[in-house]
Backbone as XML, in Angstrom:
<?xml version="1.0"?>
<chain id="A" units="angstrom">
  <residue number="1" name="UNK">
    <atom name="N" x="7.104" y="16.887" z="-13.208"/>
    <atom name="CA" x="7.624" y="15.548" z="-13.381"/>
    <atom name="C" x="6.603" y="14.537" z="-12.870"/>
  </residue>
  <residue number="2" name="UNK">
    <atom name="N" x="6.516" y="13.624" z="-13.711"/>
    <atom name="CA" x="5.411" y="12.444" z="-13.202"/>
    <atom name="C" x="5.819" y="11.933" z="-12.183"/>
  </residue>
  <residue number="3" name="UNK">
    <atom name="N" x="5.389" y="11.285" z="-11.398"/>
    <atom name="CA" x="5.683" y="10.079" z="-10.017"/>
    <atom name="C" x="4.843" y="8.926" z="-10.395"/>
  </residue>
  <residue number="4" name="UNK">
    <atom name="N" x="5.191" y="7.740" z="-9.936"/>
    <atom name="CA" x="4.606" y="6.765" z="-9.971"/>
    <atom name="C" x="4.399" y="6.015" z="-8.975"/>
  </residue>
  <residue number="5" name="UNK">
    <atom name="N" x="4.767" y="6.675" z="-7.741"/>
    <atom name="CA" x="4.744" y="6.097" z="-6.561"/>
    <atom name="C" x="4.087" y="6.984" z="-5.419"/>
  </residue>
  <residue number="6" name="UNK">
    <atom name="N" x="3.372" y="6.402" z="-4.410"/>
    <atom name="CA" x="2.315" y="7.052" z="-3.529"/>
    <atom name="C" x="3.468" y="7.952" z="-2.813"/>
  </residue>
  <residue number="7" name="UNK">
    <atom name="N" x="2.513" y="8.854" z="-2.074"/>
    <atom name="CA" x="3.361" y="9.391" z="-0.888"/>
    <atom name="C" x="4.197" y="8.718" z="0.015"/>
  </residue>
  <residue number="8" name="UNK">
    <atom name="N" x="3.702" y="7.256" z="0.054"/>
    <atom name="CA" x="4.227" y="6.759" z="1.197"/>
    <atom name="C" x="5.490" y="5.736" z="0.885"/>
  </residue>
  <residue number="9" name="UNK">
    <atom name="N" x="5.501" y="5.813" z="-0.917"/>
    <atom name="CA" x="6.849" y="4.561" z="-1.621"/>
    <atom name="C" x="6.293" y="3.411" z="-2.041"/>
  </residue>
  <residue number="10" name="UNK">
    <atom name="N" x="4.933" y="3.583" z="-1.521"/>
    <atom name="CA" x="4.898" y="2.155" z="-2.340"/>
    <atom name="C" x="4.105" y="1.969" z="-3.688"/>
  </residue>
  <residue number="11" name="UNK">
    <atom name="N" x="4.376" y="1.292" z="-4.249"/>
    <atom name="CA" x="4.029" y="1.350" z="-6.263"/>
    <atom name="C" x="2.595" y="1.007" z="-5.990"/>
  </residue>
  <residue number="12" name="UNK">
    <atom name="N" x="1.386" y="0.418" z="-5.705"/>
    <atom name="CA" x="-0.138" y="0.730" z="-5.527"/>
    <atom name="C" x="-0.982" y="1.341" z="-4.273"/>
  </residue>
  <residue number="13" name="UNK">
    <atom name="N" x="-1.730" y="0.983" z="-5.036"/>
    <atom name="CA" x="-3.029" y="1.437" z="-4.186"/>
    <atom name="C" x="-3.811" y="0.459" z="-3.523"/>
  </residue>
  <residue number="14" name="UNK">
    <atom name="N" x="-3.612" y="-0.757" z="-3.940"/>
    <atom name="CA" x="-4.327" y="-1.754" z="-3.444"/>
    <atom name="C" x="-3.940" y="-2.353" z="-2.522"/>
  </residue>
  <residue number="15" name="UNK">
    <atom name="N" x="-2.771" y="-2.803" z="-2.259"/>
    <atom name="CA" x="-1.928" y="-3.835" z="-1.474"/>
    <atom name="C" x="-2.521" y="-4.055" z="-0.162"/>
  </residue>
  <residue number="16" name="UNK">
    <atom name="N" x="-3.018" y="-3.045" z="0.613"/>
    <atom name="CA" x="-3.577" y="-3.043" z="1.932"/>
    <atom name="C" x="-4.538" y="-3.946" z="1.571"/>
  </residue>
  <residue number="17" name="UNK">
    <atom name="N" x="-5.900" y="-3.290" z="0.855"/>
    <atom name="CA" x="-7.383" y="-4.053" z="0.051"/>
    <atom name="C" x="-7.308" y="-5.169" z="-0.244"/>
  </residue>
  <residue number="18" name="UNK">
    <atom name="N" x="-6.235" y="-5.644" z="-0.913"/>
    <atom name="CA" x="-5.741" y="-6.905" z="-1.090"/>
    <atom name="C" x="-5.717" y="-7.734" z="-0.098"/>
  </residue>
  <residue number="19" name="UNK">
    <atom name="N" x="-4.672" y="-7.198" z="1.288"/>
    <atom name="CA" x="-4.042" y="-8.036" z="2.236"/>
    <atom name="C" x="-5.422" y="-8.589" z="3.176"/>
  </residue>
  <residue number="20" name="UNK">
    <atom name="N" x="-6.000" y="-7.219" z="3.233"/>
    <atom name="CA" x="-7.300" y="-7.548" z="3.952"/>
    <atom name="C" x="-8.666" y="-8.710" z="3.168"/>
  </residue>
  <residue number="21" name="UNK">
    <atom name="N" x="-8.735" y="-8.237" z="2.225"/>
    <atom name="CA" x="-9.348" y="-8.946" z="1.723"/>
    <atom name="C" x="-8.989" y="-10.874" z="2.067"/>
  </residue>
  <residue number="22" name="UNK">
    <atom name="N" x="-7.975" y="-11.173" z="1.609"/>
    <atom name="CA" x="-7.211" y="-12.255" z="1.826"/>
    <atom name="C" x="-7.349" y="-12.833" z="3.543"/>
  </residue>
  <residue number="23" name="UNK">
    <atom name="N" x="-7.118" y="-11.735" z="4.332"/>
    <atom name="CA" x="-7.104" y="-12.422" z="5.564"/>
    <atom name="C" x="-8.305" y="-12.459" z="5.895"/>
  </residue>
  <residue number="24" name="UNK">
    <atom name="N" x="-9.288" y="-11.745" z="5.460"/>
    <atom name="CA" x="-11.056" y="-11.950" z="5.974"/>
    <atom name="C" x="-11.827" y="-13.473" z="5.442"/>
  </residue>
  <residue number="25" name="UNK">
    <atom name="N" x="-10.929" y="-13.877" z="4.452"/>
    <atom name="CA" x="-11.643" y="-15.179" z="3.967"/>
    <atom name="C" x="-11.131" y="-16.531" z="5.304"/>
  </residue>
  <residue number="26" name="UNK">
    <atom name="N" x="-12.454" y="-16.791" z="5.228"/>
    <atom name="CA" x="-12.827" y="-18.740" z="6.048"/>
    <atom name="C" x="-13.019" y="-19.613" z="5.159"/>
  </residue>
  <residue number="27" name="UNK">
    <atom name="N" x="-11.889" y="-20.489" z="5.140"/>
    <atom name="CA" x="-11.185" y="-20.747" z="6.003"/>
    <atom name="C" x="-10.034" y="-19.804" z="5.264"/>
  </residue>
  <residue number="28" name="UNK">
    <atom name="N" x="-8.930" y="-19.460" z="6.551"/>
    <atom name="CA" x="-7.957" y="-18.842" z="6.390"/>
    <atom name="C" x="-7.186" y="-19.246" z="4.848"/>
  </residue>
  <residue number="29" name="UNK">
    <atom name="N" x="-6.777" y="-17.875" z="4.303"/>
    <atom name="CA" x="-6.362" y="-18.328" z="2.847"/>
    <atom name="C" x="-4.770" y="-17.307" z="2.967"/>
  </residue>
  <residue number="30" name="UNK">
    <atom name="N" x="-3.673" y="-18.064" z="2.559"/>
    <atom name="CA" x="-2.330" y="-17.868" z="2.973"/>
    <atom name="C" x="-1.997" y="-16.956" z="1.313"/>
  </residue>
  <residue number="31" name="UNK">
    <atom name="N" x="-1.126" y="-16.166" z="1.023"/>
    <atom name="CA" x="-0.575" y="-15.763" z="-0.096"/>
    <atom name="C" x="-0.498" y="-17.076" z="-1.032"/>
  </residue>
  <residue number="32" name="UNK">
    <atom name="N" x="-0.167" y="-18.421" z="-0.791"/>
    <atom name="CA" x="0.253" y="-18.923" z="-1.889"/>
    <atom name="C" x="-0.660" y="-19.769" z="-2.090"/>
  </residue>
  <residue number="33" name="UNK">
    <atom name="N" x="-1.811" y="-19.969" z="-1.366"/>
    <atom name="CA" x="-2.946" y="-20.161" z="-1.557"/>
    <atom name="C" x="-4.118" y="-19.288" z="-2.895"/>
  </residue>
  <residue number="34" name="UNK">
    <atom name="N" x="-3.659" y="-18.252" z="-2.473"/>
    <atom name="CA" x="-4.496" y="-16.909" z="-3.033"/>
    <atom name="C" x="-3.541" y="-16.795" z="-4.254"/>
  </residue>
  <residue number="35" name="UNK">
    <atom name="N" x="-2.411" y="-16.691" z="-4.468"/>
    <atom name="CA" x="-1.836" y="-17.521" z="-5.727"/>
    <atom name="C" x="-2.422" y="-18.476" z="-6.746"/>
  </residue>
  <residue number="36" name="UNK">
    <atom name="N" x="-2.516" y="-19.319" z="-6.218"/>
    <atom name="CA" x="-2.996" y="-20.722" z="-6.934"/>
    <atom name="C" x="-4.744" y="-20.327" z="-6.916"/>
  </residue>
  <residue number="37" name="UNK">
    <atom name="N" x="-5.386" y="-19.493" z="-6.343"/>
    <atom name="CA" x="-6.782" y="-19.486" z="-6.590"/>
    <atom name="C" x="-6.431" y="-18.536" z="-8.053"/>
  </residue>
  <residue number="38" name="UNK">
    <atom name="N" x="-5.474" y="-17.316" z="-7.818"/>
    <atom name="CA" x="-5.266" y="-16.863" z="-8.906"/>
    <atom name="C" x="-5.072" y="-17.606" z="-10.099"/>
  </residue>
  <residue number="39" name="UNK">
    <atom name="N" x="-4.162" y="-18.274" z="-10.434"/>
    <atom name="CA" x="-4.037" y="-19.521" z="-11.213"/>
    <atom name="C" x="-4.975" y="-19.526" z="-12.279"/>
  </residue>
  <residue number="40" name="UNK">
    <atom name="N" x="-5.995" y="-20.187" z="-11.216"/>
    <atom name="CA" x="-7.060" y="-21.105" z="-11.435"/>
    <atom name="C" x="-7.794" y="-20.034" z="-12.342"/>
  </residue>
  <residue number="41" name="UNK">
    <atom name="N" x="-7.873" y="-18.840" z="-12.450"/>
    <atom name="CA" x="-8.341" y="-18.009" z="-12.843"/>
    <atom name="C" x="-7.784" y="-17.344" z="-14.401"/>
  </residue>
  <residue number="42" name="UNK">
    <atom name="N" x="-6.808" y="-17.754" z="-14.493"/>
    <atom name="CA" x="-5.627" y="-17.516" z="-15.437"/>
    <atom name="C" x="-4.606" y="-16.323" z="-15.537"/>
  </residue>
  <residue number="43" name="UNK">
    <atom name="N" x="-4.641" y="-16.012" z="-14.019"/>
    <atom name="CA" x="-3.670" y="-14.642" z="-13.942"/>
    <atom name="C" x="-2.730" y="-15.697" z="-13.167"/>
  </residue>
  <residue number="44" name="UNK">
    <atom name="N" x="-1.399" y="-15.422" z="-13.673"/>
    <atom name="CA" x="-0.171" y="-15.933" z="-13.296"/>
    <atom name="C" x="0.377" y="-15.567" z="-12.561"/>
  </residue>
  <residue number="45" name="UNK">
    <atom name="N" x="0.384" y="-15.344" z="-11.280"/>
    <atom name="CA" x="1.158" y="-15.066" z="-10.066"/>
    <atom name="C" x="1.478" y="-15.805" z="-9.065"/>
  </residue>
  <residue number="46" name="UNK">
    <atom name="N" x="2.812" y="-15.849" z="-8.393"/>
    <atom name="CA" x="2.966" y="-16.666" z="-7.668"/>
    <atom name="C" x="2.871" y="-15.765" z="-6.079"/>
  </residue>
  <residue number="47" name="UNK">
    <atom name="N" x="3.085" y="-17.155" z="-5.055"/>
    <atom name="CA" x="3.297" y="-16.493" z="-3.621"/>
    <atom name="C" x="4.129" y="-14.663" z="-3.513"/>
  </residue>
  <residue number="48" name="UNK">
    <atom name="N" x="5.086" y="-15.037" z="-4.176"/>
    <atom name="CA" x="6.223" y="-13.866" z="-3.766"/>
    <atom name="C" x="5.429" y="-12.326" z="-4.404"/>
  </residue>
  <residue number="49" name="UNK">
    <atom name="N" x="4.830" y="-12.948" z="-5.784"/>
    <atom name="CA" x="4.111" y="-11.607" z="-6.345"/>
    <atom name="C" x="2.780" y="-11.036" z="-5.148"/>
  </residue>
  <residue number="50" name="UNK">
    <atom name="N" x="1.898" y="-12.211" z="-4.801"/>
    <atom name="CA" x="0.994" y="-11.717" z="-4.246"/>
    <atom name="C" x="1.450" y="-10.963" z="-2.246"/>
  </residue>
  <residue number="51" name="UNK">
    <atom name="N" x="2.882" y="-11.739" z="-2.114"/>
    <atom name="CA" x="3.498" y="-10.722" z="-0.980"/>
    <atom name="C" x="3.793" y="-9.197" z="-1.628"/>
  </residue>
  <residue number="52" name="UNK">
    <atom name="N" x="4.376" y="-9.297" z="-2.935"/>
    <atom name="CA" x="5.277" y="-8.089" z="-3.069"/>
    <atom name="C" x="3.806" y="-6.792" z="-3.631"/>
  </residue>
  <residue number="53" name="UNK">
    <atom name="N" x="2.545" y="-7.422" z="-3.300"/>
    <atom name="CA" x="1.368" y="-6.518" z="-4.109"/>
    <atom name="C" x="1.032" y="-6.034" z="-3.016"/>
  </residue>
  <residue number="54" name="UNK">
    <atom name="N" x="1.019" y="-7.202" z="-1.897"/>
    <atom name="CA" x="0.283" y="-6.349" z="-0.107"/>
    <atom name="C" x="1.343" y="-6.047" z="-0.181"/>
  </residue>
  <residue number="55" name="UNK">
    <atom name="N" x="2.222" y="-5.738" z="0.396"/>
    <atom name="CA" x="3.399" y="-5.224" z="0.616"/>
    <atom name="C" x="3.924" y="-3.622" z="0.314"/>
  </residue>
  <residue number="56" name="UNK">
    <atom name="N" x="2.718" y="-3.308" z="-0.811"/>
    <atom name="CA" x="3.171" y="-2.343" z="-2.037"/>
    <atom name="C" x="4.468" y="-2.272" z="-2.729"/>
  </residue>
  <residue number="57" name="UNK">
    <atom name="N" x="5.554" y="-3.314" z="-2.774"/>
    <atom name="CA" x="6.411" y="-3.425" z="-3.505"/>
    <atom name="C" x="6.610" y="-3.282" z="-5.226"/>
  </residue>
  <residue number="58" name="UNK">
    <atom name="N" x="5.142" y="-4.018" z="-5.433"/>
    <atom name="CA" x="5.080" y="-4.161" z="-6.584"/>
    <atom name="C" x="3.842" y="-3.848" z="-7.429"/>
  </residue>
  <residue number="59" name="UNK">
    <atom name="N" x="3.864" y="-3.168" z="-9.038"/>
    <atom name="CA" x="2.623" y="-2.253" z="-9.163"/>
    <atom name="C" x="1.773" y="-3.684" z="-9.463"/>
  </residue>
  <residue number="60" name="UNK">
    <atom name="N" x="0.455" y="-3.523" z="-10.334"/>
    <atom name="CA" x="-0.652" y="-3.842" z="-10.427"/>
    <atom name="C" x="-1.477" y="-3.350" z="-11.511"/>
  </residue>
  <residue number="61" name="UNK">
    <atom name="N" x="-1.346" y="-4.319" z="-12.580"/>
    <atom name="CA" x="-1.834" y="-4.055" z="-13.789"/>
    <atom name="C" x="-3.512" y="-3.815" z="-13.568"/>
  </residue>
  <residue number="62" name="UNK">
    <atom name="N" x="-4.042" y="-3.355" z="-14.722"/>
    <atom name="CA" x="-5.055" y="-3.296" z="-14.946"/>
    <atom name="C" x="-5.969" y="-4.568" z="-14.831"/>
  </residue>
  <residue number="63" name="UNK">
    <atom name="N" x="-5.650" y="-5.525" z="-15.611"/>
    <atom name="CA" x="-5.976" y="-6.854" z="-15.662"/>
    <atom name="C" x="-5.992" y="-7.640" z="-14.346"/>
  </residue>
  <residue number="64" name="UNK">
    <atom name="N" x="-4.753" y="-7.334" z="-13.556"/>
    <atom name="CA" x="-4.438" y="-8.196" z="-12.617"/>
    <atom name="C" x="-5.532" y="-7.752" z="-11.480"/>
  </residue>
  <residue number="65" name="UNK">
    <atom name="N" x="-5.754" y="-6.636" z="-11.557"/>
    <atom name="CA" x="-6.978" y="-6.119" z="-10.553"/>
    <atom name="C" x="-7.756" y="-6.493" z="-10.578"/>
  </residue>
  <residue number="66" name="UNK">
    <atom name="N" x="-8.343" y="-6.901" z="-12.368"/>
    <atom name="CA" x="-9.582" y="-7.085" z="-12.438"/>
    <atom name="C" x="-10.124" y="-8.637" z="-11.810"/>
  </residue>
  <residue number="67" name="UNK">
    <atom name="N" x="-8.961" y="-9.137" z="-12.333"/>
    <atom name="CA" x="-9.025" y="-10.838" z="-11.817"/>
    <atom name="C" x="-8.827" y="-11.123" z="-9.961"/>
  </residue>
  <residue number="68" name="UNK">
    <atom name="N" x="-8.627" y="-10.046" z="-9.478"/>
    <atom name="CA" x="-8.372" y="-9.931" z="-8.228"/>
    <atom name="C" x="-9.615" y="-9.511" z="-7.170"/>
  </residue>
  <residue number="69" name="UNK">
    <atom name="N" x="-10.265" y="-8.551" z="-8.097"/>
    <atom name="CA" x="-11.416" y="-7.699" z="-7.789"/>
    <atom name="C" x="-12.794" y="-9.207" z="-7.801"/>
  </residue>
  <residue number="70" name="UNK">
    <atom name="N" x="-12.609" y="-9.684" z="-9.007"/>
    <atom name="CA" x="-13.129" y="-10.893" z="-9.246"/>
    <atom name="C" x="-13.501" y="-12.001" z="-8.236"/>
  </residue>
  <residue number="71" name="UNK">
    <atom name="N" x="-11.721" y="-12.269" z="-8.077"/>
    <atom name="CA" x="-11.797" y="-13.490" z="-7.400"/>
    <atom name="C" x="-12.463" y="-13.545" z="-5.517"/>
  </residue>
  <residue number="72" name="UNK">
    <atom name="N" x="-12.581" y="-11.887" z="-5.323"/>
    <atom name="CA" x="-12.676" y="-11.808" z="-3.660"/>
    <atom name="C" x="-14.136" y="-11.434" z="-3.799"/>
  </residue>
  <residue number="73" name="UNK">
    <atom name="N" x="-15.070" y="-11.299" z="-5.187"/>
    <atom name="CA" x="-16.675" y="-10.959" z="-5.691"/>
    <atom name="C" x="-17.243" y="-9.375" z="-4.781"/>
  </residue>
  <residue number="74" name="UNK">
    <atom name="N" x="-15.946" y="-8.821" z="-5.439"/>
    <atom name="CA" x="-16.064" y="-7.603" z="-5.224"/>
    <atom name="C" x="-15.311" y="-6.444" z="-6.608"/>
  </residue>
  <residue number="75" name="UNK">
    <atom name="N" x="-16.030" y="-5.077" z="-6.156"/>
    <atom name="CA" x="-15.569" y="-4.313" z="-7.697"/>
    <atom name="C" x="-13.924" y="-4.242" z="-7.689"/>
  </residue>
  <residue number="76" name="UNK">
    <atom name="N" x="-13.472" y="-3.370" z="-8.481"/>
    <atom name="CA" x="-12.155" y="-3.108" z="-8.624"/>
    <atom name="C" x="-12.175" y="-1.696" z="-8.068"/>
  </residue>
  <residue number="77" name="UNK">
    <atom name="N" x="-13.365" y="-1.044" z="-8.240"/>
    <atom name="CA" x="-13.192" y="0.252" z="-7.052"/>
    <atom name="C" x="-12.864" y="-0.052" z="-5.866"/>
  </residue>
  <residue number="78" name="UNK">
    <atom name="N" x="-13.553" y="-1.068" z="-5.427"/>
    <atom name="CA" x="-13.638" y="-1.481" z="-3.760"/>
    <atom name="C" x="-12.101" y="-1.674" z="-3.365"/>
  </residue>
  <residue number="79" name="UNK">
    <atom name="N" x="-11.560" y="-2.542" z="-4.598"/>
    <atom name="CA" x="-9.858" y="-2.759" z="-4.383"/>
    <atom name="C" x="-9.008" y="-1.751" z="-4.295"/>
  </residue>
  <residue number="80" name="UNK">
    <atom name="N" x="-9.862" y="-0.843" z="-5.015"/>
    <atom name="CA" x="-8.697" y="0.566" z="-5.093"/>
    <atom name="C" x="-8.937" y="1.463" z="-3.891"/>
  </residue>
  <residue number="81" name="UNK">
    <atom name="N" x="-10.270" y="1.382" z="-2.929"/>
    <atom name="CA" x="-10.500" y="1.789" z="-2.219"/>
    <atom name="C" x="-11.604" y="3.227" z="-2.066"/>
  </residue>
  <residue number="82" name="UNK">
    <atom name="N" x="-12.123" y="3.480" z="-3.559"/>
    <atom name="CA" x="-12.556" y="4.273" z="-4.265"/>
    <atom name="C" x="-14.050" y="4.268" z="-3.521"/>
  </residue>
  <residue number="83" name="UNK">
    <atom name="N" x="-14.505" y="2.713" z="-3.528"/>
    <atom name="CA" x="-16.006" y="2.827" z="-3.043"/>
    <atom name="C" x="-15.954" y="1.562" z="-1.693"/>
  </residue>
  <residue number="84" name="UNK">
    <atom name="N" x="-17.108" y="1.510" z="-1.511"/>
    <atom name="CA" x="-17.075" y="0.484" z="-0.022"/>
    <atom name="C" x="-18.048" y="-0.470" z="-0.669"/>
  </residue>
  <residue number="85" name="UNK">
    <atom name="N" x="-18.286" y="-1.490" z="-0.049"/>
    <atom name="CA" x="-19.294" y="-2.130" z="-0.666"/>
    <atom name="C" x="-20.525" y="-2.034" z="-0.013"/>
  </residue>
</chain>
């Protein structure tokens, strides 16, 4: 039977990569901040999505990575945790 969810329940792989990523930026950049940079980018997410992604609540398209991977000028491996930079 397939699973779609980690060992640990939560629907990605990134959410940690994400969270960190987000809190390493100067000046401090808040979820709904990092939202609206998303935006700007043309991936549509709001505050609650970019909680429910650190969080691992919620999965994480292909696309949405990429624009994510993008916006922090790093790969989408690095997001997945695959490679380091």
């Amino acid at each position: 039977m397939y699973k779609n969810k980690n060992p640990d329940g939560t629907l990605n792989i990134c959410g940690n990569k994400v969270a960190a990523l987000r809190k390493s930026l100067t000046p401090k950049v808040s979820q709904r901040k990092l939202a609206d940079m998303l935006q700007l980018k043309g991936l549509d997410l709001d505050k609650n999505a970019i909680q429910r992604i650190e969080s691992g609540k919620r999965f994480v398209t292909d696309i949405e990575l990429k624009v994510i991977a993008e916006n922090f000028n790093v790969t989408s491996d690095y997001v997945l945790g695959i490679k380091e930079i």
